[in-house]
Structure formats: structure tokens, C-alpha cells
N, C-alpha and C positions, 0 to 999 in steps of 0.2 A: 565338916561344916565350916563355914566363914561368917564372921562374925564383927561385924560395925559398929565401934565403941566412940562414946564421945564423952568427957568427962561433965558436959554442962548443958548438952540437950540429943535427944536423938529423934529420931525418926520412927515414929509410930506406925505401925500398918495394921490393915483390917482387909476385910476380903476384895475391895477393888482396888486397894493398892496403897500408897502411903497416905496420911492423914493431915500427918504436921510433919512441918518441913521448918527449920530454920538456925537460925544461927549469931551468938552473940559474940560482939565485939569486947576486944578488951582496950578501954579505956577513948580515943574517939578515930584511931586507927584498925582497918580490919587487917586481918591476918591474911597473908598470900595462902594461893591456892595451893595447899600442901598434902599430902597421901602415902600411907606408907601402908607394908603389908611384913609378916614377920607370922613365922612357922611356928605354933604352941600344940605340943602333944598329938602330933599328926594333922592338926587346921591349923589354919588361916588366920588369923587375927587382923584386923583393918583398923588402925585409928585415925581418926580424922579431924581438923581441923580448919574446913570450909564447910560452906553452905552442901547440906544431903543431895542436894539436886545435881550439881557440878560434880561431887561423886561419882551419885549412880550415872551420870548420863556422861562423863569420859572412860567411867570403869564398868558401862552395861552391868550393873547389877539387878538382878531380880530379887523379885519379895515374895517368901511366901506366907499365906493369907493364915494357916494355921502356926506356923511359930513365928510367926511377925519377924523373922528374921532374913538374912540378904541371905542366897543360898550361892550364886556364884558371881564373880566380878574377874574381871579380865582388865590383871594389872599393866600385862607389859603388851598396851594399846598402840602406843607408838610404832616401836619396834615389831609388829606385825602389819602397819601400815607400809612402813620402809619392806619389809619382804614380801607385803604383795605389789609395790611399785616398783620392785625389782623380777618379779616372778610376771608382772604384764610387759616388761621391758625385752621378756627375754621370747615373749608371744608375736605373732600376727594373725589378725583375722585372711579369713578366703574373700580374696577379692571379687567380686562379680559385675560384669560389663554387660550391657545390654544392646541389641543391633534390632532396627527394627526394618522390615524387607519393605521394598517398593511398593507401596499399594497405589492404584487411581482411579481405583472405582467410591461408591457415595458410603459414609457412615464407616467409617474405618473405627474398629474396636481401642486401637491404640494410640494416644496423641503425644507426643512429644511436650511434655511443658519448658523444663527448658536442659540444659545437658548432662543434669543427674537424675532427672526426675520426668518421669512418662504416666501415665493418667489411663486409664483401662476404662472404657465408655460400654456398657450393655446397648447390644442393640435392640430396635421394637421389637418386641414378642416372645424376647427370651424372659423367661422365667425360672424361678428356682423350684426345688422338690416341692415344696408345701404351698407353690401359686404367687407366692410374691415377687416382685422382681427384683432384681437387680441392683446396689447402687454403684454410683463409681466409686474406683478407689485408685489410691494416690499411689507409687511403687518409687523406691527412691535405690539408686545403683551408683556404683562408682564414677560411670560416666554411662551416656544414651547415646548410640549413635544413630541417624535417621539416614532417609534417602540422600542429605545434601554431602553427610560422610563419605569418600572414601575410602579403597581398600585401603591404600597408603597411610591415612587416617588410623583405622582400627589397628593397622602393622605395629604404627609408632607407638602407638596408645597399649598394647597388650601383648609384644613380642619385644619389646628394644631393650626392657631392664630383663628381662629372662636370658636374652643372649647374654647378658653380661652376669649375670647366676652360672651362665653355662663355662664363658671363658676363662674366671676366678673358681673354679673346680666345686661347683656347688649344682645341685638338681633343682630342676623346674617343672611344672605340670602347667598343662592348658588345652581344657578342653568344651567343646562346645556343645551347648544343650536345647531343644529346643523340641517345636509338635514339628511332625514331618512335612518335607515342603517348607522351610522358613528357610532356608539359606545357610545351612550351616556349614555344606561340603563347599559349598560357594567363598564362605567365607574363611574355610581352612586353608583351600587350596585351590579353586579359582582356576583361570585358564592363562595362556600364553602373553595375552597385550600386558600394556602399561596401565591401564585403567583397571583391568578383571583381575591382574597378578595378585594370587592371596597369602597367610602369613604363613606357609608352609615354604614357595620357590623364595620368597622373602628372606624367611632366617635363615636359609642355607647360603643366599648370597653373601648377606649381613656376618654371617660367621665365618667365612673362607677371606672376605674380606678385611677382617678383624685377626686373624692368624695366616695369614698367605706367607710371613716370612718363617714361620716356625717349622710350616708341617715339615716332617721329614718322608724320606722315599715308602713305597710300598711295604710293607712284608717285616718289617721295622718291629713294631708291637702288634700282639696277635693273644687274641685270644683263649686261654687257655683251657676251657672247657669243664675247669673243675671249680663250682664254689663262683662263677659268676665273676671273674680273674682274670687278669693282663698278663702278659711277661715280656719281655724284651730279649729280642736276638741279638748274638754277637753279628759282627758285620762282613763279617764270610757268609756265615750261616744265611743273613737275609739276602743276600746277590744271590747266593744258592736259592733259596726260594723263590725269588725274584727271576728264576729262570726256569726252574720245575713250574713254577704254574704259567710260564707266558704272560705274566702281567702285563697286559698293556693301559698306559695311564694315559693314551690318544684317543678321544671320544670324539665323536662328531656334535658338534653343537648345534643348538636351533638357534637358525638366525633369527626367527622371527621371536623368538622369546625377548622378552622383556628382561634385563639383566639389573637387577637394586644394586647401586653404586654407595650405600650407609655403610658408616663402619661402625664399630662400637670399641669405645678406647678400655683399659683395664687388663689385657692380656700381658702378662708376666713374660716377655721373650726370650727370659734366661731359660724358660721351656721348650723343649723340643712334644712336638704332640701330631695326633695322625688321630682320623675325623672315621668312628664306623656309624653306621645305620641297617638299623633293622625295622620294617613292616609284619605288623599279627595282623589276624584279624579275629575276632573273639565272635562266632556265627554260631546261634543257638546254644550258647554256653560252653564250647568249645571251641578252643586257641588253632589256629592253623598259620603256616608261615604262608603270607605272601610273596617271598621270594626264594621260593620251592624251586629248584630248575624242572622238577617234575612234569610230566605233560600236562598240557590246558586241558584235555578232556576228564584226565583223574583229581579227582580232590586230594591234595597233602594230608598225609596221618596228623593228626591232634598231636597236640604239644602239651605236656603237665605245666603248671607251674608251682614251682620248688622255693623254699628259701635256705639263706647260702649261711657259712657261719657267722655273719657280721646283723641278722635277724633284717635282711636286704631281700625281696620278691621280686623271683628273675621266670621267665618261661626259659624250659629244658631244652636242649640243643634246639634251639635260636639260629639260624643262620646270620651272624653279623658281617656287616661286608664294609671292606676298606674305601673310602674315596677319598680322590686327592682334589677333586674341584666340586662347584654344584653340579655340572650337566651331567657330572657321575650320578648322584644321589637321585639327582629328578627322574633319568633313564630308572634306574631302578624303584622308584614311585611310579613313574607311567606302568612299568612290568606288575608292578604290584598292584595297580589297582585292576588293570584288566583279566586277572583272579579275583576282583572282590565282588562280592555276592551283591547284584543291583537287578530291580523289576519294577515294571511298570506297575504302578496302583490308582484309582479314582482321581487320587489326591495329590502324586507325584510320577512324571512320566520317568523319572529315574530316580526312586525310592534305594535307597542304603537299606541292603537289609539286614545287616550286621556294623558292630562300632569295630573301628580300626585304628590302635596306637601306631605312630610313624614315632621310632625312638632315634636319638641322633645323640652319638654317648662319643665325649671328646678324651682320648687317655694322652695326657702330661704327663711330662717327668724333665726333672733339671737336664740339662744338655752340658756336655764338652766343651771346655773353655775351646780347643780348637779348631771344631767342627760341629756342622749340627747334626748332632748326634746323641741322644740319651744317653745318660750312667746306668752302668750295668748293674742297679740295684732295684728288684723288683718290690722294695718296700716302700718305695718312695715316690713309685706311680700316684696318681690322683686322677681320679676320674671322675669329671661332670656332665652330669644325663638333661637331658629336656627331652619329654615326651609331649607329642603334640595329637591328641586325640579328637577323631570324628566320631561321635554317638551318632550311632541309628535314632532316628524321630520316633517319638511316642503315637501313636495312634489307635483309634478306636473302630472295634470292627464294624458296629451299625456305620458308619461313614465310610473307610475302604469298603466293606461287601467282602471283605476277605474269606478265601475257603484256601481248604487242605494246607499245603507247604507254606500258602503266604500266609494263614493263619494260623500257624503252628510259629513260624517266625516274628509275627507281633507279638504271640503272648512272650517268649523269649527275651524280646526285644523292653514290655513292658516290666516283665520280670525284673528282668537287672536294673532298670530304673529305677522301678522300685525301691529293692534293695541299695541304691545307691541313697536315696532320701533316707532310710532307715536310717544308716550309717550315722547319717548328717544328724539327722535326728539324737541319736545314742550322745554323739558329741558334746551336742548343746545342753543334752543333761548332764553328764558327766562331769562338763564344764561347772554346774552348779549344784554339784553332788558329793559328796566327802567318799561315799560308797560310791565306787564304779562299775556299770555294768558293762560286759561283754557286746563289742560291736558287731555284727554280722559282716563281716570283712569276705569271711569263706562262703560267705551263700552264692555268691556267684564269680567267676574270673576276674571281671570286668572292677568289682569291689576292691580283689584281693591283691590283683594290679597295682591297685592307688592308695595299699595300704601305708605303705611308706612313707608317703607323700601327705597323709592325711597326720602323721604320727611323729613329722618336724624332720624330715629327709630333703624336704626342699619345697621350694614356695609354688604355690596352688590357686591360679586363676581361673575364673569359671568364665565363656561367654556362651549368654542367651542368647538365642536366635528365636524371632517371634515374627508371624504375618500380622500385620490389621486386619486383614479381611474379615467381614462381621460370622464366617461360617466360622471360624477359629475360634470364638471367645473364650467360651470358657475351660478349653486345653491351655489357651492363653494365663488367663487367670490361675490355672493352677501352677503354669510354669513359674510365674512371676511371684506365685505365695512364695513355692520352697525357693525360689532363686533369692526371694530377699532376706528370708528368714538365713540359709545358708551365708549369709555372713556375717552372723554372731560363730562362725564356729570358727575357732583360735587353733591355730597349730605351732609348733615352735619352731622359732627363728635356724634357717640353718646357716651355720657357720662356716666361712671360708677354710679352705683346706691350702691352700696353694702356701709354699715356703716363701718367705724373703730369700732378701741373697747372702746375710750372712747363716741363716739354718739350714741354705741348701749349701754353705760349704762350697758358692761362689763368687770368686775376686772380683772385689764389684769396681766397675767399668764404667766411665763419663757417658755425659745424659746421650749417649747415641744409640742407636739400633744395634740390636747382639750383631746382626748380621755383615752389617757397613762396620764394626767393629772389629770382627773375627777376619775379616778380609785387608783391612787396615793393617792390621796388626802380623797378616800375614804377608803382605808386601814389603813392611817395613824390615821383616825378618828374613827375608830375599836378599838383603843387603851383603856386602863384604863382610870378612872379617875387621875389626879397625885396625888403622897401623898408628906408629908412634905419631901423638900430634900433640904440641902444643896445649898444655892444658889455659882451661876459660878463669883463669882468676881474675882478668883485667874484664869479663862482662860485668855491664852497669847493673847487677842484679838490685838493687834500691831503685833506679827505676821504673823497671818489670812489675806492671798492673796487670787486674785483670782486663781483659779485651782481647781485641782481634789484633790491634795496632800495635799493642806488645807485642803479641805472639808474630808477628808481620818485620818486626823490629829486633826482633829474635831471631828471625831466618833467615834474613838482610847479616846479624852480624856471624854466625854461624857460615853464610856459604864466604864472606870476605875473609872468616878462618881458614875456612878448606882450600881457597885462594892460595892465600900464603903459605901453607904444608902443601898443596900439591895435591889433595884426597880431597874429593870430592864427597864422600858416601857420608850422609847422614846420620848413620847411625851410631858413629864414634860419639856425634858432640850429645845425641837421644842418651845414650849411655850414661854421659856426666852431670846429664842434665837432672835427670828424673823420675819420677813416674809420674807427678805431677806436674810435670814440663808436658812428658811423653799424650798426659790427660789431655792437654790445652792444646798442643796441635793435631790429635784426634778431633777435638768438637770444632777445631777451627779448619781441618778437611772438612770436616762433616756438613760444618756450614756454607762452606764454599762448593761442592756437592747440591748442597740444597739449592745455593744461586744460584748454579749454572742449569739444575731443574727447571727452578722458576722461569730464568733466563727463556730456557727455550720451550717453556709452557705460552711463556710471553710471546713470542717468536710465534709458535705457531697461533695463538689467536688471534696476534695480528692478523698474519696471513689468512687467519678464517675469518676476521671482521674483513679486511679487503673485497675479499673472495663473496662474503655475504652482501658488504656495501655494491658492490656489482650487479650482485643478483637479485637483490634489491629494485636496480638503478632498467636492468629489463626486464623486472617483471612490473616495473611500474609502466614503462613502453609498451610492453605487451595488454597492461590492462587497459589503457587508453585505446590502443590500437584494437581492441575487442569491442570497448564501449561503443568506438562509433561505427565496427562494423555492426554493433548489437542490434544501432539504432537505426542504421541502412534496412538490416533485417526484421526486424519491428515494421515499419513502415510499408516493409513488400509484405509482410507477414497479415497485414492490417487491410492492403488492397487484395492477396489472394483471397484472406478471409470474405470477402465483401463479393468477390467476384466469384468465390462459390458457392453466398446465400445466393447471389441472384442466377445461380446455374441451378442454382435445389431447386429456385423456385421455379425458374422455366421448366424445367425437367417434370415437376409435379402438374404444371397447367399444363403437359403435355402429356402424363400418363389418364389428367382426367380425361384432354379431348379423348384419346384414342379407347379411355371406358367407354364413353359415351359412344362413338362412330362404332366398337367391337356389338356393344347394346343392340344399336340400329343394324345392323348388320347380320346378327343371331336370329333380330326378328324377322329381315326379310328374308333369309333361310328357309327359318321355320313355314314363313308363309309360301315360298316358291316350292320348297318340299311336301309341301300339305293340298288337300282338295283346292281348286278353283274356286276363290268363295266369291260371294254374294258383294254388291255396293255397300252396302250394310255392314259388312261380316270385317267387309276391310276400313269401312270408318272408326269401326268399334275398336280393332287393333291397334289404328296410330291413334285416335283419339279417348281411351278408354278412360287414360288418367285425367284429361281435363273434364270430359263428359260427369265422369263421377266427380268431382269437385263441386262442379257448377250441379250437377244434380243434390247433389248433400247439403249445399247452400242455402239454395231453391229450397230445399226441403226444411232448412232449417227456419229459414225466413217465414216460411207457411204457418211453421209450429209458433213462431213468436207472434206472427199476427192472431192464431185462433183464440193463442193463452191471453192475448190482451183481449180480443173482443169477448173469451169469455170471463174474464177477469172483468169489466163492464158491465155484462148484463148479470152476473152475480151481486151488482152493489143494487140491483134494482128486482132480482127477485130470485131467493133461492131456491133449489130443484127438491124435487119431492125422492127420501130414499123409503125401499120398503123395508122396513125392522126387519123379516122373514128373510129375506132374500140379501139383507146387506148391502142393495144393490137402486140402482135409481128407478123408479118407474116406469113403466109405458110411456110415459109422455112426456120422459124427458130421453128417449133412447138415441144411445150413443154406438158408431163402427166402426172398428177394431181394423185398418187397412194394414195387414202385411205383407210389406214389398220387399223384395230381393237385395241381398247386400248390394250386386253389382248389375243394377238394371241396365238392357242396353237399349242405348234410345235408338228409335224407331221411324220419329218423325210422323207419326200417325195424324191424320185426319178427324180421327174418327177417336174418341177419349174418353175414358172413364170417367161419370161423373159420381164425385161421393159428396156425402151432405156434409155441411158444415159444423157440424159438431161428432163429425170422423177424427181420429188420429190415426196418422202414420209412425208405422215403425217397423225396423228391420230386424228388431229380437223381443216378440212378445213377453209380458210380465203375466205372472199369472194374476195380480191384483188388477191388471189392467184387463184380462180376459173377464174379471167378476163386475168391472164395474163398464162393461158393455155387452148390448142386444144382442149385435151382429157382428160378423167373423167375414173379412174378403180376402183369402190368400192371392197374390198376383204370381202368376209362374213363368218364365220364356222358354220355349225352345227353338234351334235349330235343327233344320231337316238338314240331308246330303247336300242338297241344292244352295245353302245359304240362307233356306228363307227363313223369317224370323216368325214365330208364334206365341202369341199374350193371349194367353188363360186367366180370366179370372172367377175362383172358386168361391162361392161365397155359402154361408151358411148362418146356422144360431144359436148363438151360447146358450147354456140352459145349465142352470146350477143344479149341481148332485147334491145327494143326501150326505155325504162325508163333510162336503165345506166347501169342495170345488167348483169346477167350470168343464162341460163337456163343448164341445162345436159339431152339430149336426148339420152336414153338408148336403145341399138341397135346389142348387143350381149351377149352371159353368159359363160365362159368356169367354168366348173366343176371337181375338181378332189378329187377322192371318197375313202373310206379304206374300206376295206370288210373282216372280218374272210374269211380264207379259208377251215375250218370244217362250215362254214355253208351254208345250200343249200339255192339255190336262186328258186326263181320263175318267169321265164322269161313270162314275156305279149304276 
């Protein structure tokens, strides 16, 4: 128990907690805040003389409510503040980047606010489980890149300090995450131009570029097979190898490949090192090597993965393969992917259907002061990994439609996802947990993979791949929960492995390249042996600064030695001089090397600005010379145009006449083909369509006069209906004249007369049938002859019992055309 004494007042508690609190002064100065703690009979003793509150609240004391006493305080506050500012010092969290794919259609789920921070918008009509919707919410990442990013953009931003993890012999991870279809193989690894290159042919360039003078030959360091292990051959042995397997280190390059010209500075070149790569592919939970020589038709046996004695997870015989430039690596990524599992889905016309690690593992080791060449000590290897991982896209079956194989591989696909969030999960408690629980690392490859990486093996970048499209949202929104929440989880710093040059037990050598060094050095040793010469006591060494002008002034009075002895070779007065002499005309070749670089770097861009100012100087000639042929061509371009609307349009008044004459011409066919007809028969032909015009006129004109005149005498006296009949009287009776759509006129003498309170019409109504007397159908016929025949049938309507109108026919008047050359034959 612990226990808080004051000799002059204390602190009282009760059940919510302290009561009285306070503290007296002695005399009109208060006492510094002082605390001490001292061990009585197994406890604590606390005496104190500050205020209770300042106490409990730098030394967290609790109170409990039944013995009104402090039960524990946590004296050595400080000093646990210092061990966990040194225990986060020694942390980093997982970094997570977010990429957001091209979208241009309306309502994009994802906005850019601005370039750490992106905004998740519900579209209309989404809703959540329980009917409400949506709101937005806010998503905050290391960095957002949008459509305006490039690929060279996201390279810089999430591959450039990982290469430099990789060249200082330390591991890196980076892998891309996302709903399927968002761009992730896009942004792994991209196609051949300058603009689509992604951070896969990137950091291959970037890291051959960054060690080009180190690698050594082929066949060098080799894998050993046991425990996930380098070793190093002696230099017989590796020619011998180097000839048993036919190495050839001549690849054909793609021209049209886009080559990244980035370096990345930090590689120690007192290292001799040689670059391997290996491709898995982790499909349905099982590992396969993508660079199987095995045939394209058979699928490669599965691969275990194992861990080595250093508690390091490696996949078991791994095929690793030596390269000595990128077009090696890429050729064997092009080989590897054309084994990788891809199908067409709904959602993606070239769906990943398995995640693929491309691992790129760099083994160093000190080199030979006289060649580049490793020391024969395989304890002193160091090796740094970058794994550069494509995830398969999450997806949902109600949206692919998926059956059989392709739905056996989403659940797979979802699976490991899964379990990778778990993972993440476990962390972040553990992180604030004294009790740790077991991470599910072994539930799936793909976990167990990145367990090292998760557990401070080397630094761990995540990037998100995400579409706006409004069908994505809420795969969206969940990506974005665990991708943000994912970076509270802390892993520990990993620490550079690579030696300086005094623990690697090498003579360390002025700021030049090992290489311009080693060859230096060998030139110089080319030299004679020295003969007797005049030793340098009478050089001005009080003079001798640092500079080039010294060292210039140095070799001005050195060869007026050699002069006068008669010996020319250098490296009698190198002898007497130094090592630190020997340092100063190394860096001051080295320098002069470098000017005559520059020199003729300079040289040729002059020659390419000339060569450009030229090309310049005719393509400006040339585009003038185009202009006003443009505008020659314009101008004919503008009269052809003109001159073949008014050719459209002759051409059309010309396909109408020749409708029209084809018209006229089918009918006088029809007519020369057909009976001999009548005067009559042939008016009716060419004139059918004016005749009916002018008769439908006529006819209409009649109906507008009746309607006004009877329109008239309705204002002066309305007609009698019978109730019974619904129908107008005897003596107001009305007839009903039905004429033929296409009367032909006849010219008659002799004419129908109807009464003035008749209508005409060509499609009887039936209200019109109830509300008249009499019924006159007109009918025509043609005989053989031509001649023309007007029938009129007249009759009486007479309402049925139903509600109708019957027409009882009851007379016929006929009048008839006859030639008068032709004889009749009377009955």
C-alpha cells in the first residue's frame, strides 16, 4: 500500500474523490514543489510538501473511496516520458498514398480537396442498411494524386527514398491496393512510352543507374539455396560458371522503351554488388514462380514458404535470376506476366486474378582494393530487398456476375484481403495494449509474405488505387476507411546494415569514384622502377596549399627534376612525396577528367544547339511555306465546296424532273397497255388529281354556305326534336347524301337535285345517320366500253329498337354515257 503523509494537512477523500485539498505556507514564502518516496516495511511512503493536487496530478495518484487513501502513484514520471520519446523515435508509421483514376463522366464519388486530402461525395439514391443516406466524409493521406499527376509524379513521390533503403542494404515494401479496375497494375507497372512508364521499369532504371559502376560480372554471388543465403565464388570458379551456363549478358533492347535517366546518390562504392529478381504469383492461396522455364500450357508446382534461421520469410526454391542491366529484369517481367492469371470480368476487360510480388534483392559486399571484386568472406554480405507488389482488386459478386473459377478466385482474392485488414487491425491494438495478441500473419501467403516487413524488416508504403465513378462508392469508402485508419500502425525503424570504410577494413581513398581510383592507381603502378635521383629538400613545401595551382606547381617543379636527372617517371618523386601528395594529384586527375567530360558534354550540345538552331531556322521556312500553301488550298477548298453544293443541287432538280417525266410516262404505259378507253376515262387519268381538289373545294364551300344559312335561320326559329326518336321531326326532315371518295366528273347535263337542308359526305357518322330522314348513296361505274354510270340509291332511315339507325332502300335513279358511233342492242 502507498501512503501520503503531510505533517500539517492532508487530503481527505470520500466516494467521488478528494474533498479538501490544500496547503500551508511557512511564513510569506511557499515551498518549491518537492516529492519524495522511500520504502517502509514492504510500501511506499510518499511525504510531501506541495499543494495535493500538483501531487496527484504529476504522480497519477488514485484514491480509494473506502480507505481514503492513495493506492498507487507513479513516481518515476519523467523518466518514462524520456523512454517512450525514445521508444517512438525508434518507430514509423505505414505510410499510405492515394491515386485517384481518370474519371469524365457527371457526379464523381471522389473530389480532390486539395493534395493530402480527398472528400468521398454519395451519389443520389445510394443509401445505407437502415434507409438513410449517406454523408460525405473527409479522408486525409500522405499525399492525393489526381488525373493532373503523373506517372513520374507518383515514381518520385513513392519509389525514390525506397531505392535508397534498397542501395544502403536495408528492405522496403510497396504495395498497391484498391476495388478492381482502379488502376493499380497501371500504376505498378504501366506500358512502354514516356508518359505511361510506371514505378516498376522506373526503379529498375533508377537503381542500375545508382550502382552501374559497382556491379560485378555474372556468376560472382549466387545463391545458395539453404536458409535464404548468398556466397561468393572464387574467380576461377565464377569464369568456370560463367562458361558452363553460357551467360550471355547481350540483350536486345526495346528501342521504343522509355529509359529513366534518375539517379539516386547514397551507394557506398567501396561495394562490389550484383542485382537478382525474382516474380511469384500467390493465385488462390498458392505461391507459383513466374519464371518457371516450364511450359505455357502446364501451370508450375506451388512453392511453400519457409522461414530461415535469422526469423526472415522466404518462398522455397524461388527461382532468383542474375541481371546485369534493366532490359534483363523487364524481359523477365514481360515472361512473367504472360504466366500471370488475367480474365476478362463486367468491371475489368483485363482483371488480375491473383496478387503478384516482383522482388529485386541487391547482395553487397566490401570489394578488393585492386579490382572489382568482393572479399572472400561470406559473413560480410549484406543484402537489401524492395518488394514491389500488385494486389488483385476486391470485388463483389452481385456486380461481376461471377460463376465457377472466376468465383472461386474473388472469394480467394477477397479472402486474403481480408486477412490482410485483420492483420492491420491486431497492430493497432497491440499498439495500445500491454497484453499482445497473436496476428494472423499464417492465414494466408500473401500475410505471411509481409510479415517481416510489418514487424520492422524494412519500411512499408501503401498505395490506394480508387475510381470516382458513382457505381464504386461504397467499395470506395471502405477502401479509404481501412487505408486511413492503416496508418496508425507503427512498425520499427530499420536500420542501415552497410559498413563504413574503416569496419570494412578499407584504406580509405580521396573523394573520387573506387573505380577512376582503382585504375588511377593502376597506371600509376605501370611505372619504372625509380632510379637514383636527387632527393626534393630544396621544394618550396611552405608554399604548397590546398588547390589545383599547387598541385599544378608541384608537377611544373617535379618534371624540371626529372629534367635535370635525366628520368622522366613520376613515380620516383609520388614516392617521396606522399600518400597525401599521392591523394591531391588523384582528385586533381579526377578533376581534370571531369573537365574534359564537361568539356566535351559542352562540345557536343553546342553542336546540338547549332544542329537544333537550324532545324529550327527550316522548320520555320517550312511552316510558312505550308501556311500560304494552306491558304491557296483553303480558298480552292471553299470554291470546290460551293461548286459542289450547286452540282448537289442541279443534280437533285434533275433527279426530281426525271421522277416526274418516269411518273408521266408509267402512266401513259399503263394507259397504252390497258383497254381503249373512253373521252371520259382519259380526262379522269391526266386530270383526276385537279378534278378532286376542285371538287373537295366545291364541296367544301357548299358545307360552309348551308352551315351559315342554317346557322341564320336557327337564330329565328328552332327545329322541333321528337324525345322518342332523339331525332328531328317530319317537318323539319333532313338527307343524308353519300358520295364517293373519288367522284369522276362527268359533265352531266342532267344533275341530281338535293334539298337544301341535305349534307354531303364521304364517310357517314352514325349520329349523322339518326339525325336524318333520308339516305341517297351515289355510286359510278365503268362498263368495257368506257362508258360512265351514276347510280343514285336512295332510301329511309328508320330508328331500331336498340338505339340505332336502319336505311331502307326503296328507289335507284340512273344516269348513263353512251358513244353515239356505237350501236346498241335493244331487249
Amino acid at each position: 500500500m502507498i501512503q501520503v503523509g503531510d505533517t500539517r494537512r492532508v487530503a481527505q477523500a470520500d466516494g467521488r474523490g478528494f474533498s479538501k485539498l490544500g496547503m500551508e505556507e511557512s511564513g510569506s514564502e511557499s515551498r518549491p514543489p518537492v516529492a519524495s518516496a522511500r520504502m517502509e516495511n514492504g510500501e511506499y511512503s510518499i511525504y510531501s510538501n506541495i499543494n495535493i493536487i500538483q501531487a496527484i496530478s504529476q504522480n497519477r495518484a488514485i484514491a480509494s473511496p473506502q480507505s481514503h487513501q492513495i493506492l498507487f502513484v507513479q513516481v518515476a514520471d519523467f523518466e518514462q516520458r524520456g523512454k517512450s520519446k525514445h521508444k517512438k523515435a525508434d518507430k514509423e508509421t505505414l505510410e499510405v498514398v492515394c491515386r485517384l483514376t481518370p474519371y469524365n463522366g457527371c457526379n464523381p464519388c471522389l473530389i480532390l480537396v486539395d493534395e493530402n486530402t480527398v472528400e468521398c461525395c454519395p451519389p443520389n439514391g445510394v443509401l445505407q442498411r437502415n434507409g438513410q443516406p449517406y454523408a460525405n466524409k473527409v479522408y486525409e493521406f500522405g499525399r492525393v494524386f489526381d488525373e493532373t499527376d503523373t506517372q513520374k509524379d507518383v515514381f518520385e513521390r513513392c519509389s525514390v527514398d525506397l531505392i535508397e533503403h534498397l542501395i544502403t542494404g536495408r528492405n522496403a515494401l510497396l504495395f498497391t491496393y484498391g476495388v478492381t479496375g482502379s488502376g493499380k497494375t497501371h500504376t505498378m507497372t504501366g506500358s512502354s512510352n514516356r508518359n505511361q512508364c510506371g514505378i516498376l521499369p522506373r526503379t529498375l532504371d533508377t537503381i542500375f543507374n545508382s550502382i552501374q559502376d559497382s556491379v560485378v560480372d555474372k556468376c560472382v554471388f549466387y545463391p545458395t539455396g539453404k536458409g535464404n543465403t548468398f556466397n561468393i565464388r572464387a574467380k576461377r570458379d565464377a569464369r568456370e560458371e560463367v562458361r558452363r551456363l553460357r551467360v550471355n549478358s547481350e540483350i536486345e533492347a526495346d528501342d521504343d522503351r522509355f529509359i529513366e535517366t534518375k539517379k539516386v546518390d547514397g551507394y557506398n562504392d567501396d561495394y562490389a554488388c550484383a542485382l537478382f529478381v525474382s516474380y511469384v504469383e500467390i493465385y488462390n492461396n498458392y505461391c507459383y514462380d513466374l519464371l518457371d522455364n516450364g511450359p505455357m500450357d502446364q501451370s508450375p508446382p506451388s512453392l511453400d514458404v519457409h522461414m530461415d534461421a535469422n526469423q526472415m520469410v522466404y518462398v522455397g526454391k524461388l527461382k532468383e535470376v542474375e541481371v546485369s542491366n534493366a532490359d534483363e529484369a523487364l524481359q523477365l517481367l514481360k515472361q512473367g506476366d504472360n504466366r500471370r492469371k488475367v480474365c476478362d470480368t463486367l468491371l475489368n476487360k483485363e482483371s488480375s486474378r491473383s496478387h503478384s510480388v516482383f522482388t529485386i534483392r541487391l547482395v553487397m559486399a566490401p570489394s578488393e582494393e585492386e579490382e572489382l571484386y568482393p572479399v572472400q568472406d561470406a559473413s560480410r554480405i549484406i543484402v537489401g530487398q524492395l518488394s514491389l507488389v500488385d494486389l488483385a482488386g476486391s470485388e463483389r459478386a452481385k456486380r461481376t456476375l461471377n460463376t465457377g473459377d472466376r468465383l472461386n478466385e474473388a472469394a480467394k482474392i477477397n479472402q486474403s484481403l481480408m486477412t490482410l485488414r485483420q492483420c492491420f487491425e491486431k497492430l493497432r491494438k497491440n499498439q495500445r495494449r500491454v497484453l499482445q495478441e497473436s496476428v494472423p500473419y499464417r492465414d494466408t501467403k500473401l500475410t505471411y509474405l509481409f510479415k517481416n516487413f510489418f514487424e520492422g524488416a524494412g519500411k512499408v508504403r501503401m498505395i490506394i488505387c480508387a475510381n470516382p465513378r458513382p457505381d464504386d462508392y461504397e467499395e470506395n469508402q471502405n477502401v479509404l476507411s481501412f487505408a486511413e485508419e492503416s496508418q496508425s500502425v507503427e512498425t520499427k525503424k530499420d536500420v542501415g546494415r552497410m559498413e563504413t570504410h574503416n569496419q570494412a577494413g578499407i584504406i580509405c581513398r580521396p573523394p573520387v569514384p573506387r573505380k577512376f581510383y582503382a585504375g588511377w592507381n593502376h597506371e600509376i603502378d605501370r611505372c619504372r622502377p625509380p632510379f637514383n635521383m636527387t632527393p626534393l629538400e630544396v621544394f618550396p613545401w611552405e608554399d604548397v596549399k590546398r588547390g589545383n595551382d599547387d598541385v599544378c606547381m608541384l608537377r611544373e617543379y617535379s618534371r624540371r627534376k626529372g629534367d635535370e636527372t635525366g628520368d622522366d617517371n613520376i613515380l620516383t618523386l609520388l614516392n617521396g612525396l606522399g600518400e597525401g601528395l599521392r591523394s591531391r594529384l588523384c582528385v586533381s586527375d579526377y578533376e581534370g577528367s571531369i573537365m574534359e567530360e564537361l568539356k566535351v558534354k559542352e562540345e557536343e550540345l553546342n553542336e546540338r544547339r547549332t544542329s537544333d538552331a537550324a532545324l529550327i531556322k527550316k522548320l520555320k521556312r517550312e511552316n510558312a511555306s505550308l501556311r500560304s500553301r494552306l491558304l491557296v488550298y483553303e480558298e480552292d477548298n471553299e470554291d470546290r465546296v460551293e461548286m459542289e453544293r450547286e452540282m448537289r443541287r442541279v443534280k437533285e432538280e434533275e433527279k426530281e424532273r426525271l421522277r416526274r417525266h418516269r411518273g408521266r410516262v408509267e402512266k401513259t404505259l399503263e394507259i397504252a397497255n390497258g383497254v381503249t378507253p373512253s373521252v371520259a376515262t382519259l380526262t379522269n387519268k391526266f386530270n383526276e388529281k385537279k378534278e378532286m381538289m376542285e371538287y373537295i373545294e366545291s364541296d367544301r364551300q357548299t358545307l360552309r354556305e348551308r352551315k351559315d344559312k342554317r346557322d341564320g335561320m336557327m337564330v329565328d326559329r328552332n327545329g322541333y326534336y321528337d324525345p322518342k326518336y332523339h331525332r328531328r321531326s317530319q317537318s323539319a326532315s333532313r338527307v343524308l347524301d353519300h358520295q364517293p371518295v373519288y367522284r369522276i366528273p362527268t359533265g352531266n347535263i342532267l344533275r341530281p337535285k338535293m334539298p337544301t337542308n341535305s349534307k354531303s359526305t364521304t364517310n357517314p357518322l352514325m349520329i349523322e345517320l339518326k339525325s336524318s330522314s333520308a339516305y341517297v348513296l351515289t355510286h359510278q361505274e365503268v362498263d368495257k366500253d368506257g362508258a360512265v354510270s351514276t347510280s343514285l340509291i336512295k332510301g329511309e332511315c328508320i330508328p331500331t329498337a336498340g338505339g340505332g339507325t336502319a336505311v331502307c332502300f326503296s328507289d335507284i335513279e340512273r344516269l348513263s354515257h353512251q358513244s353515239p358511233t356505237k350501236s346498241t342492242t335493244r331487249l
